[in-house]
PyMOL Python script that loads the backbone (N, CA, C, O; Angstrom):
from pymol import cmd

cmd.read_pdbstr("""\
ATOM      1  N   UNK A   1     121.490  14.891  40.001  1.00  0.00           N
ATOM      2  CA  UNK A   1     122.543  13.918  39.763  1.00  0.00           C
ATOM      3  C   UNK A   1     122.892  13.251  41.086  1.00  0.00           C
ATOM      4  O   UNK A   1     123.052  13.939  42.094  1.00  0.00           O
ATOM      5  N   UNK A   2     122.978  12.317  41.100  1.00  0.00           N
ATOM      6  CA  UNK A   2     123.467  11.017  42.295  1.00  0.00           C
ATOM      7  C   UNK A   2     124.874  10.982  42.126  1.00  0.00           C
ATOM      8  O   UNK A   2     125.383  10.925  41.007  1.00  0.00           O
ATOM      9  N   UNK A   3     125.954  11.034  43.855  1.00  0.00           N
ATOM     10  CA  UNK A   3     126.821  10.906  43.379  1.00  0.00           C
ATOM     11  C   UNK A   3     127.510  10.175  45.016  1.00  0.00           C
ATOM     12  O   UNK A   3     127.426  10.760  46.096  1.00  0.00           O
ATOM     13  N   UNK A   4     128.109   8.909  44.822  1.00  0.00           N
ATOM     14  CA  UNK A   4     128.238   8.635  46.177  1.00  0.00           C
ATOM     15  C   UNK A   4     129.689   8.651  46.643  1.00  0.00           C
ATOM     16  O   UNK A   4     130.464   8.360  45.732  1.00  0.00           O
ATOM     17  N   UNK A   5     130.249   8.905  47.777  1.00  0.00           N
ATOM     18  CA  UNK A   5     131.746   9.349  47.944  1.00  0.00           C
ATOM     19  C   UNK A   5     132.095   8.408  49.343  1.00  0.00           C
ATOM     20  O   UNK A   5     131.412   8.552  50.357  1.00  0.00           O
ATOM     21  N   UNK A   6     133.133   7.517  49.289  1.00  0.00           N
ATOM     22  CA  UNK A   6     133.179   6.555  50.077  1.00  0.00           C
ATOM     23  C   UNK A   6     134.603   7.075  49.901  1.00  0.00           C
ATOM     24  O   UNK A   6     135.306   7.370  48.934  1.00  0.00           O
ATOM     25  N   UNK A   7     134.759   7.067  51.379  1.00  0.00           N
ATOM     26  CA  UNK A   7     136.383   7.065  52.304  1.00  0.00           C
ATOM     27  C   UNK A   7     136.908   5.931  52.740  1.00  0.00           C
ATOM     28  O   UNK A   7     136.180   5.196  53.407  1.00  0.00           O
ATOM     29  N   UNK A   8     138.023   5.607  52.516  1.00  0.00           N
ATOM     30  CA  UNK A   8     139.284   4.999  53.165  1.00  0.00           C
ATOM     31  C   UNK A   8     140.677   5.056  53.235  1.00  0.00           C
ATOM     32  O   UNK A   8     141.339   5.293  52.224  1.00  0.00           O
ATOM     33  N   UNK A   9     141.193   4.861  54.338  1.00  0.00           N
ATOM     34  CA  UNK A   9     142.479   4.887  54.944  1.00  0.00           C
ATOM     35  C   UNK A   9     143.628   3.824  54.422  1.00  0.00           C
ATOM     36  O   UNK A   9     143.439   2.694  54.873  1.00  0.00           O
ATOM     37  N   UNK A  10     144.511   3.922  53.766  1.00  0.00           N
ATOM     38  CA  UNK A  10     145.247   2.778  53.235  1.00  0.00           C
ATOM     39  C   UNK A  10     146.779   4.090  53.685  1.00  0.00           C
ATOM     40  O   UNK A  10     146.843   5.308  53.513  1.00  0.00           O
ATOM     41  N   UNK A  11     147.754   3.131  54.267  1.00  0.00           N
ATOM     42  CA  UNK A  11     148.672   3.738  54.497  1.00  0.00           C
ATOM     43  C   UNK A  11     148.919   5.061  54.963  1.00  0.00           C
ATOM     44  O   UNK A  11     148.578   5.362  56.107  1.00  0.00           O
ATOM     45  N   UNK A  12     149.712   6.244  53.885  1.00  0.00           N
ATOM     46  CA  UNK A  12     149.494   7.555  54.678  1.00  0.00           C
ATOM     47  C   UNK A  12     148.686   8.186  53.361  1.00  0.00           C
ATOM     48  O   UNK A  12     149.174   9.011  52.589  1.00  0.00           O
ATOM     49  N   UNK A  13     147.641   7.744  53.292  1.00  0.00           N
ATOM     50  CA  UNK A  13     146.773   8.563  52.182  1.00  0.00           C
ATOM     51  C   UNK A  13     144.922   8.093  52.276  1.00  0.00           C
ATOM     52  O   UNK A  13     144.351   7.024  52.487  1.00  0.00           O
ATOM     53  N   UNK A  14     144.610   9.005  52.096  1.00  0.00           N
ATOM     54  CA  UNK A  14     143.173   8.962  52.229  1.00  0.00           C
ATOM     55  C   UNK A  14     142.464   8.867  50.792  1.00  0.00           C
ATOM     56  O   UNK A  14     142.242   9.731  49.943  1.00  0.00           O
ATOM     57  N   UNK A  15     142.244   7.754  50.829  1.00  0.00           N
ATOM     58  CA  UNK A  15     141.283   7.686  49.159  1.00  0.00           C
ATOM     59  C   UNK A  15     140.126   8.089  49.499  1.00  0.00           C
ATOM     60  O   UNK A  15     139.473   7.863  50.518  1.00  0.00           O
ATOM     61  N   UNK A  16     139.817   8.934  48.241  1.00  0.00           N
ATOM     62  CA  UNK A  16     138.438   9.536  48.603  1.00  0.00           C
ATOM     63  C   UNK A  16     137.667   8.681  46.937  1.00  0.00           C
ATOM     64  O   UNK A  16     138.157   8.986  45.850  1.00  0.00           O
ATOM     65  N   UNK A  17     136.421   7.610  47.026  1.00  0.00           N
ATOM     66  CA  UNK A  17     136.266   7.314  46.010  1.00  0.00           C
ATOM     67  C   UNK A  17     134.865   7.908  45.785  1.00  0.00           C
ATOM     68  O   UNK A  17     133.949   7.959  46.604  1.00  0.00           O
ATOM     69  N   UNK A  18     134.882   8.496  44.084  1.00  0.00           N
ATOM     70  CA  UNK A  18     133.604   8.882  43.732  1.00  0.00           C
ATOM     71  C   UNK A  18     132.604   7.766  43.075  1.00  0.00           C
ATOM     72  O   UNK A  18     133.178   6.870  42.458  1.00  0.00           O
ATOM     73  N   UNK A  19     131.495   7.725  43.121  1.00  0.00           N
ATOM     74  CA  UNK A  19     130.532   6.826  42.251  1.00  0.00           C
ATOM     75  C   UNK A  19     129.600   7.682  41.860  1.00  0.00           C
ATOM     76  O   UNK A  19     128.859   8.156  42.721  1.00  0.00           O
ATOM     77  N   UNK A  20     129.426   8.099  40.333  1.00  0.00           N
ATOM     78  CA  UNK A  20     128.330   8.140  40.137  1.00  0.00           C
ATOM     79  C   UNK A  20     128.511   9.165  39.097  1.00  0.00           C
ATOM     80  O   UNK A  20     129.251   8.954  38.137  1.00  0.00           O
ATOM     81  N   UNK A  21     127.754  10.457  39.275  1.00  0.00           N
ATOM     82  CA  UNK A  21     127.714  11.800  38.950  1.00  0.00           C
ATOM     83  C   UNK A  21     128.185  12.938  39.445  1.00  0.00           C
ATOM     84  O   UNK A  21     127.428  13.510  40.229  1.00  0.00           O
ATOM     85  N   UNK A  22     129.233  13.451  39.219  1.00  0.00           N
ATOM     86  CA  UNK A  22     129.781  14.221  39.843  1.00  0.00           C
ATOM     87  C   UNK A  22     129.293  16.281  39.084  1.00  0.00           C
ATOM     88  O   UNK A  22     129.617  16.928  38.088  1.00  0.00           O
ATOM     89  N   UNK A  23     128.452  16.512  40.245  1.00  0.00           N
ATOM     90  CA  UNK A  23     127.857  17.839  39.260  1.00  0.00           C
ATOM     91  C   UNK A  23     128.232  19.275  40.681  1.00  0.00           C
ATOM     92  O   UNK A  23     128.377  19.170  41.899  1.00  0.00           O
ATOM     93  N   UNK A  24     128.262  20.171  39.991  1.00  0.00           N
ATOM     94  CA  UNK A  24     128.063  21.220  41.198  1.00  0.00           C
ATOM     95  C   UNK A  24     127.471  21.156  41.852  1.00  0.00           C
ATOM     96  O   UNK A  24     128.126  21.487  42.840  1.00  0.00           O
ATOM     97  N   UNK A  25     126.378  20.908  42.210  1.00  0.00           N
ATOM     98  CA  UNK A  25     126.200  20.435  44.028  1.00  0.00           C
ATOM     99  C   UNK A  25     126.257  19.459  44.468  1.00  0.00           C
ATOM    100  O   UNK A  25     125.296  19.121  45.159  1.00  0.00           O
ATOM    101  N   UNK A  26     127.609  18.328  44.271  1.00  0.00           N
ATOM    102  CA  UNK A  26     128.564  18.199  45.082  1.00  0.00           C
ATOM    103  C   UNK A  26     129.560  18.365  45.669  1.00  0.00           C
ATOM    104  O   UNK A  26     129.954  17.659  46.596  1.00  0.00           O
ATOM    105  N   UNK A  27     130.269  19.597  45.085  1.00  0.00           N
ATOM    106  CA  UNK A  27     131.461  20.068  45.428  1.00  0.00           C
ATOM    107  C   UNK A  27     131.616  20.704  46.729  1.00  0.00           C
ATOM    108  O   UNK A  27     132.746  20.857  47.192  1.00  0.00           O
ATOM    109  N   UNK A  28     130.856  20.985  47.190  1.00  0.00           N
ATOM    110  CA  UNK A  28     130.584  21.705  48.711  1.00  0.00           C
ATOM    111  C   UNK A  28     131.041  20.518  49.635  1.00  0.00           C
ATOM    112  O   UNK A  28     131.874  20.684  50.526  1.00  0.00           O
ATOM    113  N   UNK A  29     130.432  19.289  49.362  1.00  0.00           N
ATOM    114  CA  UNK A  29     130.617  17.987  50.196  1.00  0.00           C
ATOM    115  C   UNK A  29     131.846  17.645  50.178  1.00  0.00           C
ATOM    116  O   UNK A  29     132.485  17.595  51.228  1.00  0.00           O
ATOM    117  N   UNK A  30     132.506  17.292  48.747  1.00  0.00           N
ATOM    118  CA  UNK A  30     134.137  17.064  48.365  1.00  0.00           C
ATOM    119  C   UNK A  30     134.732  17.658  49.227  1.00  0.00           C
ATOM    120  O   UNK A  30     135.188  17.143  50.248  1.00  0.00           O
ATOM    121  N   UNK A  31     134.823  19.288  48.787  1.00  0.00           N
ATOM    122  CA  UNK A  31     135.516  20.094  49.674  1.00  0.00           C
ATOM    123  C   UNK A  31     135.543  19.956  51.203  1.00  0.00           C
ATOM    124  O   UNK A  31     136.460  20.405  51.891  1.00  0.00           O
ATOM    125  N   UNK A  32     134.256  19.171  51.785  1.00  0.00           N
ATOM    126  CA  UNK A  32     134.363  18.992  53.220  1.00  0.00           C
ATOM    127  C   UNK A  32     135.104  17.480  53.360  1.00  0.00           C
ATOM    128  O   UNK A  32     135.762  17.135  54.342  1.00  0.00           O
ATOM    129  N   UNK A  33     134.921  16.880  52.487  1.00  0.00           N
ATOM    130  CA  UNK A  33     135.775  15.567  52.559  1.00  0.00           C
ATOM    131  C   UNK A  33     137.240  15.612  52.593  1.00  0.00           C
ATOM    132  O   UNK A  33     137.849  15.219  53.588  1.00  0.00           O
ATOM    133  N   UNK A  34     137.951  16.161  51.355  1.00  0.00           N
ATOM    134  CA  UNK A  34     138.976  16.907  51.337  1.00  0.00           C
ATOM    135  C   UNK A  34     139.722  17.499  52.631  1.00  0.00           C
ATOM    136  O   UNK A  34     140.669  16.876  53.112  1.00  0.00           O
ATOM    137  N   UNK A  35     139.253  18.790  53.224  1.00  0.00           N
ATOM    138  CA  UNK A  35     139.689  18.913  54.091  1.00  0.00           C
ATOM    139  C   UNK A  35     139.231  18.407  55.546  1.00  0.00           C
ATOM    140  O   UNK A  35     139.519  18.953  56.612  1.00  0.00           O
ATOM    141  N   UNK A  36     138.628  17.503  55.406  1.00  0.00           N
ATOM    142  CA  UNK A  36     138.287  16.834  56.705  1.00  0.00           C
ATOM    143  C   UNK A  36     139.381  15.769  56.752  1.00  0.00           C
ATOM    144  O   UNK A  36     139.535  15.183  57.824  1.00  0.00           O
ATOM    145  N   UNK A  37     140.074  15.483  55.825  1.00  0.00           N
ATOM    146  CA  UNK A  37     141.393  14.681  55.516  1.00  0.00           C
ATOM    147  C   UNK A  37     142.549  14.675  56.301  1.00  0.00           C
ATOM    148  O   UNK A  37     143.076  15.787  56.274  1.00  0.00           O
ATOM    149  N   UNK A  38     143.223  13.776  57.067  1.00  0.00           N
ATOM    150  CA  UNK A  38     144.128  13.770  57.897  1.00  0.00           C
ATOM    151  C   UNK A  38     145.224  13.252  57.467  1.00  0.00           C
ATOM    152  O   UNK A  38     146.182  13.158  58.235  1.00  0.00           O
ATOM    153  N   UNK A  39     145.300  12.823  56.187  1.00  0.00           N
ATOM    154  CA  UNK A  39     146.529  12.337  55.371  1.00  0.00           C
ATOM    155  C   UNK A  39     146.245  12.731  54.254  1.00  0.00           C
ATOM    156  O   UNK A  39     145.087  13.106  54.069  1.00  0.00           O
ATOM    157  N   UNK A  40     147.100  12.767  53.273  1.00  0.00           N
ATOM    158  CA  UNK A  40     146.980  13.089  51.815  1.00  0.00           C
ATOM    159  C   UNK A  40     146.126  12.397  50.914  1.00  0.00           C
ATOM    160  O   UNK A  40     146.235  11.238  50.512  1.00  0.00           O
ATOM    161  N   UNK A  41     144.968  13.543  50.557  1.00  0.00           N
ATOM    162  CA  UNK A  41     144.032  12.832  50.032  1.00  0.00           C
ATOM    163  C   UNK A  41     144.061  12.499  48.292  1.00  0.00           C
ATOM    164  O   UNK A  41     144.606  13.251  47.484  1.00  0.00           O
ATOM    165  N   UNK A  42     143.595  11.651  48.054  1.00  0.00           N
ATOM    166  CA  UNK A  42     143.815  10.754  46.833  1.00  0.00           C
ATOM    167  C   UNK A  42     142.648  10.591  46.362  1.00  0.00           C
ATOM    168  O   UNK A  42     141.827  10.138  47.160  1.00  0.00           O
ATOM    169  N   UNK A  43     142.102  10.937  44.743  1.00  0.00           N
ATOM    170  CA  UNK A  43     140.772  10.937  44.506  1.00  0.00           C
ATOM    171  C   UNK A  43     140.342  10.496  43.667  1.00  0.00           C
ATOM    172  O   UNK A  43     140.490  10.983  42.546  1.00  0.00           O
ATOM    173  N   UNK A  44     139.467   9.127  43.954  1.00  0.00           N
ATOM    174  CA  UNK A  44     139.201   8.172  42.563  1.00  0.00           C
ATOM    175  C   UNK A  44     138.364   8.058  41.763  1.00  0.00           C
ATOM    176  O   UNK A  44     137.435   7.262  41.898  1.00  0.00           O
ATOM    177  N   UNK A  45     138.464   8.585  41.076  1.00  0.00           N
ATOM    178  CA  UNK A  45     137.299   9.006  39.455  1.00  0.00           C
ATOM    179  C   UNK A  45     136.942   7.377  38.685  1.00  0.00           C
ATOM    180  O   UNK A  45     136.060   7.555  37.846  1.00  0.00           O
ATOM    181  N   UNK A  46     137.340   6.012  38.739  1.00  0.00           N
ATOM    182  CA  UNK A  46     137.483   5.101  38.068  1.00  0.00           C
ATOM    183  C   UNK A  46     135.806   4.933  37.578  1.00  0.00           C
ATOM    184  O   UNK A  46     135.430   4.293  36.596  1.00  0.00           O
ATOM    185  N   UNK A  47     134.761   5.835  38.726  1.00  0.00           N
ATOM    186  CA  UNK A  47     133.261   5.270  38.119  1.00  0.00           C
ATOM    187  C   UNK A  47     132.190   6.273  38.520  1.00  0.00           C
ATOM    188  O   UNK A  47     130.991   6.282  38.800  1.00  0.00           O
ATOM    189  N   UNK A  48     133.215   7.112  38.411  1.00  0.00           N
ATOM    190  CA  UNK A  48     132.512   8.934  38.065  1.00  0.00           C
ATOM    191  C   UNK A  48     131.689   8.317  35.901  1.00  0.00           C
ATOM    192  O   UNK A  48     132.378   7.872  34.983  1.00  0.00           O
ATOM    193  N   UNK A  49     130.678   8.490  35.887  1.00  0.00           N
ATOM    194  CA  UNK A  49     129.957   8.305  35.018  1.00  0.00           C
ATOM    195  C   UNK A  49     129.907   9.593  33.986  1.00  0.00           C
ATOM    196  O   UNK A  49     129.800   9.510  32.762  1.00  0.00           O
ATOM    197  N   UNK A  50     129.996  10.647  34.666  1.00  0.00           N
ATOM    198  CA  UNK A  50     129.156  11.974  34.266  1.00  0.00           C
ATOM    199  C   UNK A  50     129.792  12.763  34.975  1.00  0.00           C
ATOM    200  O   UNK A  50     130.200  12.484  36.103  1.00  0.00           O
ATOM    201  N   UNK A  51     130.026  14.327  34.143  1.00  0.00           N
ATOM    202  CA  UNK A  51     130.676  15.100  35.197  1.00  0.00           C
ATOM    203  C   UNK A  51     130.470  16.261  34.450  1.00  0.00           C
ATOM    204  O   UNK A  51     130.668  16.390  33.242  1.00  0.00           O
ATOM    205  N   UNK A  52     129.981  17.259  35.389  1.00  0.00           N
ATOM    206  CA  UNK A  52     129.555  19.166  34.326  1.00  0.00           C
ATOM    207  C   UNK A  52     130.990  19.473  34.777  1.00  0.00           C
ATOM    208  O   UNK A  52     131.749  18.880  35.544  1.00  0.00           O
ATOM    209  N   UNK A  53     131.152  20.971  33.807  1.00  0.00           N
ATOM    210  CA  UNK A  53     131.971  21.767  33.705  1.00  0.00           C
ATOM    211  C   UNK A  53     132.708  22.435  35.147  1.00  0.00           C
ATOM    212  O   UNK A  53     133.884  22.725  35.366  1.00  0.00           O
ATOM    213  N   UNK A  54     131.613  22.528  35.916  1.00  0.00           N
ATOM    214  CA  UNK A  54     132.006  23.042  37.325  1.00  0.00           C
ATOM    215  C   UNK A  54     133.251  21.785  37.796  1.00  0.00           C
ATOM    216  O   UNK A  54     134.425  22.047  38.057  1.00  0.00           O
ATOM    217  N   UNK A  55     132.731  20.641  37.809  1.00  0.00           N
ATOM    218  CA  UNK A  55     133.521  19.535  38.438  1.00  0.00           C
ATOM    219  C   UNK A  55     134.423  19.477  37.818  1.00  0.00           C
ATOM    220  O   UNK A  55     135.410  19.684  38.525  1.00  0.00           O
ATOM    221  N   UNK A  56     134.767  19.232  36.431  1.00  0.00           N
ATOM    222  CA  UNK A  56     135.906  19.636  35.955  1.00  0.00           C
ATOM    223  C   UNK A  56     136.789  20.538  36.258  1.00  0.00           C
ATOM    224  O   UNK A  56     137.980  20.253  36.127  1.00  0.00           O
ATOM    225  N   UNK A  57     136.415  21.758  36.706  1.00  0.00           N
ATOM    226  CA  UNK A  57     136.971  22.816  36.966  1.00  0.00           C
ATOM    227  C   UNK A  57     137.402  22.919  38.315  1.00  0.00           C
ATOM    228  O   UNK A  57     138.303  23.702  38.614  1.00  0.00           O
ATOM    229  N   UNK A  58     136.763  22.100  39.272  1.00  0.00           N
ATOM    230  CA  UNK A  58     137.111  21.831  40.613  1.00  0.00           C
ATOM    231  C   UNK A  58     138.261  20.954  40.268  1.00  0.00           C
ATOM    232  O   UNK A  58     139.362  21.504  40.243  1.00  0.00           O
ATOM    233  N   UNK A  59     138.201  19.777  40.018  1.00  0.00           N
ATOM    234  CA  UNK A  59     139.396  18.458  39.412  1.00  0.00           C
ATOM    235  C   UNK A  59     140.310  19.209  39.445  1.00  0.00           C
ATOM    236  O   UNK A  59     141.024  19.109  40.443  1.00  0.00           O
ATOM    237  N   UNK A  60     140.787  20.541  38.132  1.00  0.00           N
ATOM    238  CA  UNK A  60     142.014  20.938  37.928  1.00  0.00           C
ATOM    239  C   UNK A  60     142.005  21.671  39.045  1.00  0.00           C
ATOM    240  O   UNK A  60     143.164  21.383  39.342  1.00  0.00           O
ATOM    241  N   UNK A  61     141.626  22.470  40.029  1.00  0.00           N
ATOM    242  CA  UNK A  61     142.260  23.173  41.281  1.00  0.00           C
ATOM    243  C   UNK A  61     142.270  22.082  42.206  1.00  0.00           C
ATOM    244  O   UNK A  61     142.939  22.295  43.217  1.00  0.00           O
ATOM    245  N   UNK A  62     141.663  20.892  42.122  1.00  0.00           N
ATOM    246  CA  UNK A  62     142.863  20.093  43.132  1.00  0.00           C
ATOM    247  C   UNK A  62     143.986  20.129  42.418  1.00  0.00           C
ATOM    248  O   UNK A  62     144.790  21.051  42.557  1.00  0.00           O
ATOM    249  N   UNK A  63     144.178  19.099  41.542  1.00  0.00           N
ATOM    250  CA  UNK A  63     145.560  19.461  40.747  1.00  0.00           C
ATOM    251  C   UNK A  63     146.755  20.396  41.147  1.00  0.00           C
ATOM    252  O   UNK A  63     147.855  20.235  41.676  1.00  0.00           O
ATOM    253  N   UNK A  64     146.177  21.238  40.749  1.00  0.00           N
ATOM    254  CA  UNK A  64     146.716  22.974  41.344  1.00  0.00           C
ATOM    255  C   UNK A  64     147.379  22.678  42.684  1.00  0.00           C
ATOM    256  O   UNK A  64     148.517  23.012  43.015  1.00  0.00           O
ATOM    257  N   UNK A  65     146.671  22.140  43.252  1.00  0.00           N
ATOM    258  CA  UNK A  65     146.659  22.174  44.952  1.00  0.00           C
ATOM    259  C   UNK A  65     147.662  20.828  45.144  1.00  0.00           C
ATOM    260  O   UNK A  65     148.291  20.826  46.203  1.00  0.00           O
ATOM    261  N   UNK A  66     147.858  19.803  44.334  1.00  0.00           N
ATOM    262  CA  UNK A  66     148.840  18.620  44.429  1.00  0.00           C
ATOM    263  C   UNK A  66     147.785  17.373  44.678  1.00  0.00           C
ATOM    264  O   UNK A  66     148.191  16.356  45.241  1.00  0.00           O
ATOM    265  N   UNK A  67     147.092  17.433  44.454  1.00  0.00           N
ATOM    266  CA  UNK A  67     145.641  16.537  44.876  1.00  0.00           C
ATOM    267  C   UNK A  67     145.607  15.642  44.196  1.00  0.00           C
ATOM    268  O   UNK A  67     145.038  15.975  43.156  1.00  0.00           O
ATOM    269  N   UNK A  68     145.986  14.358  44.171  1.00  0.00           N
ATOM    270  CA  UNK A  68     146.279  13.383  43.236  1.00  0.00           C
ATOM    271  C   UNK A  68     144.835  12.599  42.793  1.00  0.00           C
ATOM    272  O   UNK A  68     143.993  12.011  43.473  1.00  0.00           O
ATOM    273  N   UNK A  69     144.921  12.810  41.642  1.00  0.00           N
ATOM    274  CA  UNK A  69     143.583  12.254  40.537  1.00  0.00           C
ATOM    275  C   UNK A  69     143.517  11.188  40.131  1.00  0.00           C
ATOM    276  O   UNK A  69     144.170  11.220  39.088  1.00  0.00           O
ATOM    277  N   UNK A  70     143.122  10.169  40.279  1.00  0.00           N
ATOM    278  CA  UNK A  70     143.608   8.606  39.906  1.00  0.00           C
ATOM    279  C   UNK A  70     142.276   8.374  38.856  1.00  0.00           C
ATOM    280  O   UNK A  70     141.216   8.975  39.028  1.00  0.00           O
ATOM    281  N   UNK A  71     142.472   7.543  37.898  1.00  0.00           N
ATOM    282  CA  UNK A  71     141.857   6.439  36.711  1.00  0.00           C
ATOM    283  C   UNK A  71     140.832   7.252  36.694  1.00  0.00           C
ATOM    284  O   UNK A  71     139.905   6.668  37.255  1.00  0.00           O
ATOM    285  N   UNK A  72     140.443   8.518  36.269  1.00  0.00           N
ATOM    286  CA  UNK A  72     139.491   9.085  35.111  1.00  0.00           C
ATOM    287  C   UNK A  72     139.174   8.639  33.887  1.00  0.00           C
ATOM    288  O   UNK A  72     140.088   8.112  33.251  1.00  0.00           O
ATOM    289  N   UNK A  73     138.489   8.688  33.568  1.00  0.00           N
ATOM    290  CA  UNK A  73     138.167   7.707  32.260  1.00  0.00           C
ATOM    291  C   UNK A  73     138.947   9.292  30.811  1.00  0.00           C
ATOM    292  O   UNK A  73     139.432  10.420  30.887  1.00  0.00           O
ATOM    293  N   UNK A  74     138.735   8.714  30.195  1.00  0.00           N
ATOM    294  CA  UNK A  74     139.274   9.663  28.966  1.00  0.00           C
ATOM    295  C   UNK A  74     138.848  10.614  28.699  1.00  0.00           C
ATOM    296  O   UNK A  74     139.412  11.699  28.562  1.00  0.00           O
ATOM    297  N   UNK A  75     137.763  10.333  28.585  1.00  0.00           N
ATOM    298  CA  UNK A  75     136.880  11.717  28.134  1.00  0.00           C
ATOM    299  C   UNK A  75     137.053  13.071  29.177  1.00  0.00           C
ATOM    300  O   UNK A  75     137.204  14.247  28.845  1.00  0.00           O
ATOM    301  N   UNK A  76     136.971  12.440  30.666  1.00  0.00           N
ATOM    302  CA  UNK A  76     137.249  13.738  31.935  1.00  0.00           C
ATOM    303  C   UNK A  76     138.976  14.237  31.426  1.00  0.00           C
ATOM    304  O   UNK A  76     139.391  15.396  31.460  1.00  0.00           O
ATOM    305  N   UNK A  77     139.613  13.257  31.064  1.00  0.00           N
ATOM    306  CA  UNK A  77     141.186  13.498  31.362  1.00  0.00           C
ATOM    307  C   UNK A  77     141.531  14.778  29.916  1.00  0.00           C
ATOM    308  O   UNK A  77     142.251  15.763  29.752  1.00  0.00           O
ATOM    309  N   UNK A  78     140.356  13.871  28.995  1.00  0.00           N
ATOM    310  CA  UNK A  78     140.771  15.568  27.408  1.00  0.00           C
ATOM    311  C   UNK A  78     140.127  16.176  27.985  1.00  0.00           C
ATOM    312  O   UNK A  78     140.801  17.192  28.156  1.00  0.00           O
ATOM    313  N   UNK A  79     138.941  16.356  28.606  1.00  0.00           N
ATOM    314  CA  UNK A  79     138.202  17.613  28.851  1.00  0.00           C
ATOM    315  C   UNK A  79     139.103  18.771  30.025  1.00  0.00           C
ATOM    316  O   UNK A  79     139.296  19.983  29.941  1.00  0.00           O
ATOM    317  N   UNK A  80     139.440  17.921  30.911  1.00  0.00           N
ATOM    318  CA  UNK A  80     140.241  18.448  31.577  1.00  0.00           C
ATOM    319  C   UNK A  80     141.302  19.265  30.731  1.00  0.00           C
ATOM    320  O   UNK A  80     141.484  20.474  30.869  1.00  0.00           O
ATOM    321  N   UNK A  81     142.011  18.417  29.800  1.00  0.00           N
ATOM    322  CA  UNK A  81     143.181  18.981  29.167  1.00  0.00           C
ATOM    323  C   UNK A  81     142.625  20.454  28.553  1.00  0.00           C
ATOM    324  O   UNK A  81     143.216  21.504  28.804  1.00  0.00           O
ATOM    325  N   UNK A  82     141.509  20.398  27.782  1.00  0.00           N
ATOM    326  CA  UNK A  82     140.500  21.541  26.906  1.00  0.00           C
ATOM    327  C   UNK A  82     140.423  22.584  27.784  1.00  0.00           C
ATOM    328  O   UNK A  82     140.806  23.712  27.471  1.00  0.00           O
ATOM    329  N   UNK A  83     139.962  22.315  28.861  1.00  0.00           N
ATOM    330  CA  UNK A  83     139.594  23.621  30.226  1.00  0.00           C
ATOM    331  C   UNK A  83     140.959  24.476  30.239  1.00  0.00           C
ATOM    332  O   UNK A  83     141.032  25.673  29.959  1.00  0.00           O
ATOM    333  N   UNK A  84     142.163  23.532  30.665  1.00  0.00           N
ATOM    334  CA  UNK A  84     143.319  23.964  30.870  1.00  0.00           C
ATOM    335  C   UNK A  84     143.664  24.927  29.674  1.00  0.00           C
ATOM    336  O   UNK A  84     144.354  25.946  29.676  1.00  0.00           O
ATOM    337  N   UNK A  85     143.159  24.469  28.916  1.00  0.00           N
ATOM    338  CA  UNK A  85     144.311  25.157  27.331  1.00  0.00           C
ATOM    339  C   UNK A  85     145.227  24.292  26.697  1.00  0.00           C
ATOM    340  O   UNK A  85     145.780  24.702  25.677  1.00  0.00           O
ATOM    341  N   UNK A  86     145.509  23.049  27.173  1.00  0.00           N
ATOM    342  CA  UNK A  86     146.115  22.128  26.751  1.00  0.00           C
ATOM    343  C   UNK A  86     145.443  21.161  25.411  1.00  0.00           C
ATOM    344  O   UNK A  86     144.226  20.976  25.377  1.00  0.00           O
ATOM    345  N   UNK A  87     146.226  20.660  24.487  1.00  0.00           N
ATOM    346  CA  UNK A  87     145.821  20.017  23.697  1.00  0.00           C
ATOM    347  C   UNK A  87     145.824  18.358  23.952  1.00  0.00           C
ATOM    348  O   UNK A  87     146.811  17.818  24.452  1.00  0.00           O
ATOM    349  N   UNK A  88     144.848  17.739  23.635  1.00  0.00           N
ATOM    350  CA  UNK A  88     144.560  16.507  24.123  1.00  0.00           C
ATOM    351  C   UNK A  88     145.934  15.892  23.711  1.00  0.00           C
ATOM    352  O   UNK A  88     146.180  14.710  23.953  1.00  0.00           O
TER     353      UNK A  88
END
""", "prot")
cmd.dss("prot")
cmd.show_as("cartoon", "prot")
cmd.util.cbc("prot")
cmd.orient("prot")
């Protein structure tokens, strides 16, 4: 899976944007993006295409962590809800 992650600085927050496919072996990279972060990082799903169970499961422990999730498309946002135990 292809998945490309482009950084920028806007105010006091670090957008971290995803493109592509987001699968377990990328999360190692995230996580270095993440905390390579010097302001509060912000993470934009708007053209995440595709995403396994692992990434999902990463998503909600940012969450957890206060990690703000921006414009997921629907399908990540019920699946997400499903993982949790939550009803769509």
């Amino acid at each position: 899976m292809t998945l490309r992650i482009e950084r920028s600085t806007k105010q006091e927050t670090t957008l971290i944007r995803l493109i592509g496919r987001l699968g377990v072996e990328h999360l190692e990279e995230l996580r270095t993006q993440i905390a390579d972060s010097d302001l509060v990082p912000v993470l934009d799903l708007e053209e995440v295409d595709l995403i396994d169970v692992e990434g999902v499961r990463f998503l909600i422990s940012l969450q957890k962590d206060g990690i703000d999730i921006r414009n997921a498309s629907p399908y990540i946002r019920e699946w997400m809800n499903r993982v949790r135990g939550n009803k769509p």
